[in-house]
TORFI-24360 format. One record per residue (C-alpha): residue in three letters; x, y, z. Coordinates in steps of 0.5 Angstrom, whole numbers, plus 500, padded with zeros to 3 digits. Each point is the difference from the previous one (the first is absolute). Example, Ala and Ser with C-alpha at 12.3 -4.5 7.8 and 13.67 -1.06 7.14 Angstrom:
Ala525491516;Ser502507498;
END
This chain:
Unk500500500;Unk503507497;Unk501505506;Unk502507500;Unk505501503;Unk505507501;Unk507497499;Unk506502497;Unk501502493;Unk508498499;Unk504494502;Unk499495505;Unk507501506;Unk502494503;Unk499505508;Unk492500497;Unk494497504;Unk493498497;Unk496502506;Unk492500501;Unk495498506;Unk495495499;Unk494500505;Unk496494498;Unk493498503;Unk499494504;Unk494496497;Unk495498505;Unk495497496;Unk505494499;Unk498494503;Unk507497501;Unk505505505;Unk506499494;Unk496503495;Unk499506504;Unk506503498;Unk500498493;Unk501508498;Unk507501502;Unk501496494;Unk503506496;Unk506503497;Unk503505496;Unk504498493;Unk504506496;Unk499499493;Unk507503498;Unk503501493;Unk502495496;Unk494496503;Unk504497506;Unk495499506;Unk503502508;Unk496494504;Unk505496495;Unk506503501;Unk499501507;Unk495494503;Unk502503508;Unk499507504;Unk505503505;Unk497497506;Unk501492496;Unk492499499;Unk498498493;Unk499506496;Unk494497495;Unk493499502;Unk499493501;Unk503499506;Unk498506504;Unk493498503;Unk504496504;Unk506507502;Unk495507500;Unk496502505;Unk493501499;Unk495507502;Unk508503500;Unk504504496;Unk507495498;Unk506503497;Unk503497494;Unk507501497;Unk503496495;Unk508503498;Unk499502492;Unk509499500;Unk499493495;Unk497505495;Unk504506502;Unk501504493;Unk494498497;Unk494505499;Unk493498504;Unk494500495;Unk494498503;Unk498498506;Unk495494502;Unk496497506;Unk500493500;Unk495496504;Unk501493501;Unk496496505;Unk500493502;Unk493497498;Unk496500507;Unk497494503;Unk495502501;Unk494506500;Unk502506499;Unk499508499;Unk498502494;Unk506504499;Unk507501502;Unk501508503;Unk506504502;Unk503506499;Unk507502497;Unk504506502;Unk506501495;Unk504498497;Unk506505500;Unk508498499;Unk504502506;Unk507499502;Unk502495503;Unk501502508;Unk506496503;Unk503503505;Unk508500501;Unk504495502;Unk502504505;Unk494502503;Unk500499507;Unk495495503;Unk495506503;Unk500504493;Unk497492497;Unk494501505;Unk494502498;Unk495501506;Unk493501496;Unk501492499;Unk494498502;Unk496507500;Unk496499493;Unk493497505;Unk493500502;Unk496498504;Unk498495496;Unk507498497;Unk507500505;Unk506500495;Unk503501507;Unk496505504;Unk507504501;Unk502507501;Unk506503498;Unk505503505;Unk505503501;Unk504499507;Unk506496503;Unk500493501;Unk495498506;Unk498508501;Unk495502505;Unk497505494;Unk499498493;Unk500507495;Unk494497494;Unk497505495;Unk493499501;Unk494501494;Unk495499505;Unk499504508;Unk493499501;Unk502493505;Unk505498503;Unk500493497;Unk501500492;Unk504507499;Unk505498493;Unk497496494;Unk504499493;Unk493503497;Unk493498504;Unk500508503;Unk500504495;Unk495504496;Unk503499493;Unk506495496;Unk505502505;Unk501500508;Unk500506504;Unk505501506;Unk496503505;Unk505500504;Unk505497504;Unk500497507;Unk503499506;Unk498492502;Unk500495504;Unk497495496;Unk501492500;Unk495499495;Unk494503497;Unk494495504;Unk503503506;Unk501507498;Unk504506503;Unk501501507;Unk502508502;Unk502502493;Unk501507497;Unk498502493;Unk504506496;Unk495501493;Unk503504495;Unk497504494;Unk501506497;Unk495506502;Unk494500495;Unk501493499;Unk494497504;Unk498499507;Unk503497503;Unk507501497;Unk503494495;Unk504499494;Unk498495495;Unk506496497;Unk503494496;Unk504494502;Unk505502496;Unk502505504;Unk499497506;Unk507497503;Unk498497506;Unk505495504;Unk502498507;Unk505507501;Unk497504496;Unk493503497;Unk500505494;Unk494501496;Unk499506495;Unk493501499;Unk496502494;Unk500508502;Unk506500501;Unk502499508;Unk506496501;Unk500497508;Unk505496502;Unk501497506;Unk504495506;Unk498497506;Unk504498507;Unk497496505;Unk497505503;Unk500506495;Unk499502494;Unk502507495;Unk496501494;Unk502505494;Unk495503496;Unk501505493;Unk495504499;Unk499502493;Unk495505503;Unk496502506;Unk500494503;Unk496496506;Unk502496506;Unk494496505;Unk502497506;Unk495496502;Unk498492503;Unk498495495;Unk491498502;Unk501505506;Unk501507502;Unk506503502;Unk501503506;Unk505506500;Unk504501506;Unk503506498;Unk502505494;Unk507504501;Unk502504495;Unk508499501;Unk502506494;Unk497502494;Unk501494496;Unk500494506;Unk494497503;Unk500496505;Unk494495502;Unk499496507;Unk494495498;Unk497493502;Unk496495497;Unk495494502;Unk498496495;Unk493496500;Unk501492501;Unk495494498;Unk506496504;Unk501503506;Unk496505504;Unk506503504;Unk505502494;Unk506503500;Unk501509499;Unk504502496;Unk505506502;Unk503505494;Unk505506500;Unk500502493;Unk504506498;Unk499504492;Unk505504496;Unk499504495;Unk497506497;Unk495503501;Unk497497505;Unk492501502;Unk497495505;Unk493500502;Unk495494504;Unk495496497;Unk495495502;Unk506495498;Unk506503503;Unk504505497;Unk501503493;Unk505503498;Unk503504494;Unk506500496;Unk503505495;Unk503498495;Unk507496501;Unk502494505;Unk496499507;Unk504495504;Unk495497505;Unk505496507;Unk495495504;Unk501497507;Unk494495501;Unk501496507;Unk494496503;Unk503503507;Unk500507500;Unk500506495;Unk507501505;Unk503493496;Unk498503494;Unk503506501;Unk506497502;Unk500495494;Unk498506494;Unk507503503;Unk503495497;Unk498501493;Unk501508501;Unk505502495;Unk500494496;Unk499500494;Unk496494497;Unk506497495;Unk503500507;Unk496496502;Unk497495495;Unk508499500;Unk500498507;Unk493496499;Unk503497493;Unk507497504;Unk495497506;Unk496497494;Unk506497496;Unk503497506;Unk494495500;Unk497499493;Unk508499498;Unk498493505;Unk498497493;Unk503501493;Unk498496494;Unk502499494;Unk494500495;Unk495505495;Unk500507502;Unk492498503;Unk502495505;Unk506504503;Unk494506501;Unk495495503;Unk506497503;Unk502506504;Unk493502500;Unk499494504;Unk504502505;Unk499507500;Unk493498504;Unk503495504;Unk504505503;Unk495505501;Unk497496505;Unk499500506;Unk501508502;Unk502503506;Unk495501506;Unk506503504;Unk503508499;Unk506502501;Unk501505507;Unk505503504;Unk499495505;Unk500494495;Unk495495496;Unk493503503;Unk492497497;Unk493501502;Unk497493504;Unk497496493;Unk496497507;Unk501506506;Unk497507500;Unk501505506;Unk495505500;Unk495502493;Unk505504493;Unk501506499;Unk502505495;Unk507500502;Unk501494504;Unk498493499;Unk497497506;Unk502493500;Unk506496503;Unk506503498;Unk505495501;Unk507498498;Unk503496495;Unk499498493;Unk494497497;Unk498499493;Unk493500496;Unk497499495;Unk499492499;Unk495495499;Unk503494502;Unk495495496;Unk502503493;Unk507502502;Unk503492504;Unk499497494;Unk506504495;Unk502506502;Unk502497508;Unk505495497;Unk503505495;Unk502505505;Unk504494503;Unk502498493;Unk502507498;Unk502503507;Unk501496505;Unk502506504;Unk495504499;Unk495495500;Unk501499508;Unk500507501;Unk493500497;Unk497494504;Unk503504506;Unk495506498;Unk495497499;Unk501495506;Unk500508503;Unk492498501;Unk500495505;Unk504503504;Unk495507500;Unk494495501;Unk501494501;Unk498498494;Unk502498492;Unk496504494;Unk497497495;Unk500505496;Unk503506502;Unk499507496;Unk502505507;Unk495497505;Unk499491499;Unk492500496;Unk497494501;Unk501498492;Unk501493496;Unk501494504;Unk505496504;Unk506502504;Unk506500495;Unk505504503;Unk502494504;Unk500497493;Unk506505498;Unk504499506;Unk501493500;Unk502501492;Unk506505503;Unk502494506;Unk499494495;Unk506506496;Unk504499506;Unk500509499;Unk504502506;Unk497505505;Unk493498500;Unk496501507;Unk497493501;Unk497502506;Unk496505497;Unk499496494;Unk498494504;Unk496504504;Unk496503496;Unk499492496;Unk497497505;Unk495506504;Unk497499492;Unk500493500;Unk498498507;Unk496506502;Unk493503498;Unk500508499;Unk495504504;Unk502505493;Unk498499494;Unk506504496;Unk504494504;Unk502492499;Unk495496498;Unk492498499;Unk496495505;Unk506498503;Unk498496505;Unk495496498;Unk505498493;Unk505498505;Unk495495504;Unk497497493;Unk507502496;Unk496505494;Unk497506500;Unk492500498;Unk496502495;Unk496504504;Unk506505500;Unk502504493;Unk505498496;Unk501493504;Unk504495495;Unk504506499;Unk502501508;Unk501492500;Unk505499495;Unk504508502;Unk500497507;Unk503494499;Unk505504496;Unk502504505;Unk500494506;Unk505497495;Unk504505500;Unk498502509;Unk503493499;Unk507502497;Unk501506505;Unk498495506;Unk506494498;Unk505507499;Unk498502507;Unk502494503;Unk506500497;Unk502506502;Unk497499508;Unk502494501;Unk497500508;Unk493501497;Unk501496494;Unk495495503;Unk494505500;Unk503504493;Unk499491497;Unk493500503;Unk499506497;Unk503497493;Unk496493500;Unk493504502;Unk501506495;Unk503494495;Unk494495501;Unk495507498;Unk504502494;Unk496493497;Unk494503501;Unk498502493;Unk499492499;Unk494501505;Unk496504494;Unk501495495;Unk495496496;Unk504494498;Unk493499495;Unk501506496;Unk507501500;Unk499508504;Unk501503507;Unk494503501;Unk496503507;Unk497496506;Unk496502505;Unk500499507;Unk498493500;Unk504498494;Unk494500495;Unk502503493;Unk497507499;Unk501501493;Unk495497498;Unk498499494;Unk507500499;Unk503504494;Unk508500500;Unk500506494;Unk495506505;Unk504505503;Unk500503507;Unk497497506;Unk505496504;Unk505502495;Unk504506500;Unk500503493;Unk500494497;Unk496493499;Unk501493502;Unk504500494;Unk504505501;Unk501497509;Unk501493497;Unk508500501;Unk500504504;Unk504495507;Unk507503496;Unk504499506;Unk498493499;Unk501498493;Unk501492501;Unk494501506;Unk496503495;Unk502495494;Unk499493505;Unk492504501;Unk499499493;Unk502493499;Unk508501498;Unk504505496;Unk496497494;Unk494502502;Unk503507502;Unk502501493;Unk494499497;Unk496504505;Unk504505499;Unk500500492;Unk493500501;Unk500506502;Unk503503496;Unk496497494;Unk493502504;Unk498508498;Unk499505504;Unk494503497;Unk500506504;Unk492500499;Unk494503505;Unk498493501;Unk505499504;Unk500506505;Unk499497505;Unk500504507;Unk503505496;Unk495501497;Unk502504494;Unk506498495;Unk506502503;Unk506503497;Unk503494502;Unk497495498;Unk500504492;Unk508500502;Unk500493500;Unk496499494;Unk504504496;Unk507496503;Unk497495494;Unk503493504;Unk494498503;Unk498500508;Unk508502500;Unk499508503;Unk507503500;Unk496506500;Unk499500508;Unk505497505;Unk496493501;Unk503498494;Unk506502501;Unk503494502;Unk496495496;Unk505498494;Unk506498506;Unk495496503;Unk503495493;Unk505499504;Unk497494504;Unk497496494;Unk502496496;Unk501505494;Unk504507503;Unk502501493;Unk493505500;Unk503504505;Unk504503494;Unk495500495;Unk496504504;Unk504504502;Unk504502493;Unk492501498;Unk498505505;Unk507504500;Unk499500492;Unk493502500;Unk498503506;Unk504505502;Unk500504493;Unk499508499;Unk505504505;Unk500506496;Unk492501500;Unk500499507;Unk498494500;Unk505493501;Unk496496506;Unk495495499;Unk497503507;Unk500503506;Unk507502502;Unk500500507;Unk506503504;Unk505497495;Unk497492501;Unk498499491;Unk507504499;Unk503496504;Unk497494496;Unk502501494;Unk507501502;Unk500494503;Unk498497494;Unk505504496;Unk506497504;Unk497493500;Unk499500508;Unk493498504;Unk498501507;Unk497494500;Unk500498507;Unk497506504;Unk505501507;Unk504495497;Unk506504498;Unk500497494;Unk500501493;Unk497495494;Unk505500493;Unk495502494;Unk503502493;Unk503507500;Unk496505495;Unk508503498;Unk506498498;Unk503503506;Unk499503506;Unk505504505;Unk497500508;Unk505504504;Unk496500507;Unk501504505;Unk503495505;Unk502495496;Unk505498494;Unk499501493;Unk496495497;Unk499498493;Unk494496496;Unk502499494;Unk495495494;Unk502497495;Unk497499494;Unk499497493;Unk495503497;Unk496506503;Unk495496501;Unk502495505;Unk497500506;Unk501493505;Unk506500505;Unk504495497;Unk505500506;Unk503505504;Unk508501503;Unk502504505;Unk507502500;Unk502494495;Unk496495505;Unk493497498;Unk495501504;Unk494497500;Unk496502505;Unk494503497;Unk501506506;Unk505504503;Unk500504507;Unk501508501;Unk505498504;Unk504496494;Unk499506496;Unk502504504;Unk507497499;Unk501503492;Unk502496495;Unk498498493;Unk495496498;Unk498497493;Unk494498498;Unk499496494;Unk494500497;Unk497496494;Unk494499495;Unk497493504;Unk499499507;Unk504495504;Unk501498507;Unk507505502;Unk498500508;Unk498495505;Unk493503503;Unk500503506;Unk500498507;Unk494497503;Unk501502507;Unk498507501;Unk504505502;Unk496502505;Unk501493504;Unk502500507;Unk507497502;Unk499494502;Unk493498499;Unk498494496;Unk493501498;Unk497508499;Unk492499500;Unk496499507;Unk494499502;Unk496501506;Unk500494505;Unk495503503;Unk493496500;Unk496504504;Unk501508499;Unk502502508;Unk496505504;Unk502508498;Unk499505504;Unk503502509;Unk505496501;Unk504502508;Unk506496504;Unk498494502;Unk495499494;Unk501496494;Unk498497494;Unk499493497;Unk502498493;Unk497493497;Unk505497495;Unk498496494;Unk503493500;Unk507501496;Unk505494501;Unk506507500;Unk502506496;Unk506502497;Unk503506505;Unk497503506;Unk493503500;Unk499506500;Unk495504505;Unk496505498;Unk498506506;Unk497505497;Unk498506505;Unk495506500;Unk505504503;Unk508502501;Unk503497506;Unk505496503;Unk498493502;Unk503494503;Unk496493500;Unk501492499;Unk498494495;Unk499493501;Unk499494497;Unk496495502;Unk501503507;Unk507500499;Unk505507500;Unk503501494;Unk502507499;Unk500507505;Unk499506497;Unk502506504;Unk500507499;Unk497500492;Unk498506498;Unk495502495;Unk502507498;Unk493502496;Unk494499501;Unk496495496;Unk507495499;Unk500493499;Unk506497502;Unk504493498;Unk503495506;Unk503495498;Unk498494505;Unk503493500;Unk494496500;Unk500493501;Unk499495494;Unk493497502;Unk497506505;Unk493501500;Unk499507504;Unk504505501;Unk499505505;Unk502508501;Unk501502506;Unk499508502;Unk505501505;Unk502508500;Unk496506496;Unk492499500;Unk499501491;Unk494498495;Unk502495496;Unk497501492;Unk504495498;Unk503493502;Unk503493495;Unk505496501;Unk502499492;Unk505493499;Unk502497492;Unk498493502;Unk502494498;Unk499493498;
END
């Protein structure tokens, strides 16, 4: 089909790009899911001189995707603009005749619309963009990656940022100031074709689903332009990286901008009388105070406080902010404060804190008389020392991704603590002295360093094991700062942005730190880590921000039941985190050998519970599913492809391998490694239809489950973080070959269209499917959540540099006959085979090189991984308990002198001591006796349960053959909630 296009009337250079954006429709009329996509089966051909064709000469684009129609069904995302590019060099120095659109879609296999729609932009030759072998691995970020989403469709739901690694604000360009949530987006905000910039804006944002929190907003415009003032501009002229955001808009205004952690400076041209607002975004600003320093100096005092769906005491925000430039007229408004420029330079210095306008005052002082070239230079050197973790050798696109990766994982989690005089100080997330004002937060102002801006169930996954990869160092300060929060109050977050929300399920911190021990990182504060592992385990939360759901009661049955929300959900995470509570409880006994026979309780007890995924399985359908109460199905009828419910973010489908911890656990409920394989092809076979049908208690389509459709590969959601560890799970099946399939696949479709603010299949949380895709690219997984160690996959790149921070330098290199060559054939490290399919942090840590032969067919190169979890105590046989108990014993008031009688099922003996459970109403310090069959077998002085709600394991030498067994109450009156006696028996 001819088309009209404007292209150039001379010979084709071999720097020329043919460049256009498809934005085809998905058919909903279509009776079979794959058909949907049938739209995206188009491409552009060029008719040049001498009837030669470019689809001929030229069969691939720049990012490595066919560059003809037929297969793009499978690659271009549908209801979303796709960029194309394919290099005209192979025809350079011929002439372009004639442009043609070719539509060449696979035959349907089933009903479907009546035609195809879509709509094309283009196309335009363009010279090719490389970027200089020289160029730093900052200038190779780009930080709208992500930003080109909607509501209905998140290509990463990210906002460009410039900062410092780990900042406590981020300076973002905003297209939207009207909430505190979506303030940038590639095109959805504005008016016309091109974005408009409202602004720019001091945040604190860990996400756009949780929104700001104390955030300072500058709008920028000329006078005349509008009300309120804005600047329409192109992405062009837009240079947006971790150091440094210089934008030129349409009318003229240059703005150019860096950030410290807790500063920033702005400069503004003005071609004309301009206009400078300072206000909040979704809330006013109170102004504090105006000072007119000299004629061309304004200096602002202002505090802001942001509206929270999540939490009802959010924290404010405290600002300094000092302007020069010429003529400068202020006046209040019922936002904040206008202020107009002549024409010229403003320079705009700001100081935020959430302490008080005294610590913004003293952090603005720090960018005083600097200039913002000096302090992008400053920023850009902290950027490179980490993104310089990671080289590879690859296209220029995969280097940019790359570094684009760890750009994201870098810039989380932020700093919650300011620098004072006296020393790190933060507001209490958990303690307030006395009500805000507008010059003081009335929190708890404490000592030490805390960080924020994490949330755990997305970012244990990926992002926790690449900051032991990538900077081990570093990685145990981070997990100290966030440590920081047991410390104020008692309690791990699960999500924390400032405060701890009561967000996503499961207690994943304690996931994270037993990935950093099982790394042998030196200089983590077990204790606290342990502490904090154990109180979500064993204790029940009086406050719904903290631990876990219904724990009391899944404790006595061993699952959390459907009459609480997202119950599989909270199962499957608790048992995760209980794996890695274990991993914490073995270290401790270790490093306290006086108390290494409480820490080997402890260790048995929480290992026994990180098998509790296995209490939801349906071995008749092949799924977890929910139980009630008294362990009925109550998902009935049953229907593995309905969304929500039980299921976080997700269906039966997307939770059905979800025990990662415990793969060779998981494949024996299965039936064996076979049977998993197959499973696990089936899922990805199964599609994801993403209709109304399957709401569920969603109600509605969600974004989420339309994501997972698009992904195109079945019940496989890459899209969202349940899935994320789906294809590593192919390591305990019969066929772990897949894994690269799967992985080579996703890594060359779905992470495409960087320079149109787009390069992720999903939500890009905190740097967690940044995270993943690196993972991917390297070669490596973190299959075994807690477990320090890493899968070995097919690398992306022929080679890849890590020079960790804190450790040697590593190098992977793959080799390859054929581009296409996919499947690990055998790997070396420093000469010598290996043949595990894994390798520990530790080990990496060492350095060295590691070759990875890669070929056409699959083979067998590694014997598979170890049975035995790693979360296994020492010295135990059998992991798996039961209850002995055959009548449950009376709870309630128990005072010295009193006691309880257990009746035991008959059991010819078990395969360690039993554990005894007490679990008690209130913290305290008890003494008391058991008996067996009338017999002392074990004292217990002084126990203490340190937190209300606990439940406690002892471990009990009960003889073989005892029927009763007796707790005796000598010290210490105590309510009981809670009594077993869990044993492995035998024989």
């Amino acid at each position: 089909m001819p088309i009209a296009a404007d292209l150039p009337d001379r010979p084709v250079e071999a720097d020329d790009e043919l460049v256009w954006e498809v934005y085809p429709r998905f058919d909903e009329d279509a009776a079979e899911i794959r058909d949907g996509f049938r739209a995206a089966s188009v491409a552009l051909d060029l008719h040049l001189e001498g009837g030669r064709r470019l689809l001929q000469a030229q069969p691939v684009e720049t990012d490595g995707t066919e560059s003809g129609a037929s297969g793009r069904a499978d690659l271009d995302v549908p209801d979303q603009w796709n960029q194309r590019r394919v290099s005209l060099a192979p025809v350079a120095g011929a002439r372009i005749d004639a442009a043609e659109l070719v539509i060449d879609p696979p035959l349907a296999s089933g009903a479907v619309g009546a035609r195809l729609e879509g709509w094309i932009s283009g196309p335009r030759v363009e010279k090719t963009r490389l970027l200089a072998a020289s160029a730093s691995p900052s200038e190779r970020v780009l930080t709208t990656r992500g930003s080109h989403s909607s509501p209905e469709r998140s290509r990463g739901l990210t906002q460009p940022a410039a900062a410092v690694p780990h900042g406590g604000i981020q300076l973002t360009p905003a297209t939207r100031l009207d909430n505190p949530h979506w303030t940038y987006s590639w095109n959805a905000h504005g008016p016309g074709p091109r974005p408009v910039l409202q602004g720019l804006l001091i945040s604190r944002s860990p996400s756009i689903w949780i929104g700001d929190r104390g955030a300072l907003a500058i709008r920028v415009g000329l006078a005349g332009g509008g009300d309120p003032p804005a600047a329409e501009f192109d992405h062009d002229a837009e240079q947006a990286h971790p150091h440094r955001y210089r934008l030129e808009s349409v009318d003229g205004i240059r703005i150019d901008a860096a950030a410290t952690d807790h500063a920033a400076r702005i400069e503004v041209t003005f071609p004309s009388t301009g206009c400078i607002a300072l206000c909040a975004p979704g809330a006013p600003l109170e102004i504090v105070e105006v000072r007119e320093i000299a004629p061309d100096t304004i200096e602002v005092a202002a505090s802001s406080l942001l509206p929270s769906p999540h939490d009802t005491d959010p924290l404010r925000g405290y600002h300094c902010v000092t302007l020069r430039g010429p003529g400068l007229r202020a006046r209040r408004d019922a936002e904040g404060l206008a202020i107009e420029a002549d024409a010229g330079t403003l320079t705009v210095a700001i100081g935020s804190s959430q302490l008080s306008l005294e610590t913004s005052r003293a952090a603005a002082a720090e960018v005083a008389g600097r200039s913002v070239a000096d302090l992008a230079r400053a920023a850009q050197r902290r950027w490179d020392a980490v993104l310089g973790t990671v080289e590879v050798a690859g296209t220029d696109e995969q280097r940019a991704l790359v570094a684009s990766d760890l750009y994201r994982l870098f810039l989380f989690p932020s700093r919650h603590d300011e620098d004072t005089d006296a020393g790190p100080r933060y507001p209490s997330p958990t303690r307030r002295d006395r009500p805000d004002t507008a010059v003081r937060a009335g929190r708890a102002i404490r000592a030490g360093r805390m960080l924020t801006n994490n949330g755990f169930w997305d970012t244990y996954r990926t992002a926790w094991p690449a900051y032991a990869l990538l900077a081990p160092e570093h990685a145990v300060e981070l997990l100290d700062g966030m440590l920081e929060h047991v410390r104020d109050g008692g309690w791990s977050p699960r999500w924390s942005a400032g405060t701890s929300l009561d967000a996503m399920v499961g207690t994943s911190l304690d996931v994270i730190a037993a990935d950093l021990v099982s790394a042998e990182l030196p200089g983590i504060d077990l204790d606290t880590a342990y502490a904090a592992a154990l109180r979500n385990a064993t204790c029940a939360p009086s406050d719904p921000r903290f631990g876990r759901r219904e724990l009391t009661e899944s404790l006595r049955r061993g699952w959390v039941s459907a009459a609480t929300d997202e119950s599989v959900s909270w199962t499957l995470e608790g048992a995760i985190a209980d794996a890695g509570a274990a991993v914490l409880a073995r270290a401790a006994a270790r490093a306290h050998p006086a108390q290494a026979p409480r820490y080997q309780a402890d260790a048995r007890y929480l290992a026994h519970r990180a098998l509790a995924y296995t209490s939801l399985w349906d071995a008749e359908t092949g799924f977890f599913r929910p139980r009630a109460d008294d362990g009925g199905w109550a998902d009935e009828p049953f229907d593995p492809r309905v969304w929500g419910g039980a299921h976080t973010e997700t269906n039966a489908w997307g939770q059905r391998f979800s025990a990662p911890h415990d793969g060779a656990g998981l494949a024996a409920l299965f039936g064996g490694p076979e049977v998993l394989g197959e499973a696990l092809d089936a899922a990805f076979a199964e599609p994801e239809t993403g209709r109304a049908r399957f709401a569920g208690s969603y109600g509605r389509v969600i974004h989420e489950m339309v994501e997972a459709r698009d992904i195109r590969r079945g019940m496989w959601a890459l899209s969202n973080q349940p899935a994320h560890h789906v294809p590593w799970m192919y390591g305990h099946s019969d066929r772990p070959w897949r894994t690269d399939e799967v992985l080579t696949d996703a890594a060359t479709r779905l992470f495409r269209g960087i320079r149109l603010g787009q390069g992720y299949p999903g939500d890009e949380d905190n740097g967690e499917m940044s995270a993943w895709h690196l993972f991917a690219t390297l070669g490596l997984a973190p299959y075994q959540p807690g477990s320090g160690m890493l899968l070995l996959t097919a690398p992306q790149v022929p080679e890849a540099r890590l020079r960790p921070i804190g450790g040697e330098e590593l190098i992977l290199r793959a080799t390859r006959r054929s581009a296409s060559d996919r499947y690990i054939r055998s790997v070396r490290r420093d000469g010598a085979p290996w043949t595990r399919p894994d390798v520990s942090l530790r080990d990496l840590r060492e350095g060295g090189e590691w070759v990875i032969e890669l070929g056409a067919e699959p083979v067998r190169w590694a014997q598979p991984p170890s049975s035995r979890p790693f979360f296994a105590p020492e010295g135990v046989e059998r992991i798996a308990l039961k209850d002995l108990v055959e009548v449950p014993a009376e709870l309630g008031s128990i005072g010295p002198g009193r006691s309880r009688e257990l009746h035991l099922m008959p059991v010819s003996g078990v395969a360690d001591d039993p554990l005894l459970v007490i679990g008690l109403q209130d913290a305290g310090t008890h003494v008391f006796r058991v008996l067996a069959d009338g017999v002392l077998i074990a004292t217990f002085v002084d126990e203490c349960w340190p937190w209300p709600l606990q439940a406690r394991p002892f471990a009990v030498p009960v003889p073989p053959g005892t029927r009763h067994v007796t707790l005796v109450w000598d010290e210490g009156p105590a309510v009981l909630t809670l009594i077993q006696l869990l044993a492995a028996p035998v024989g």
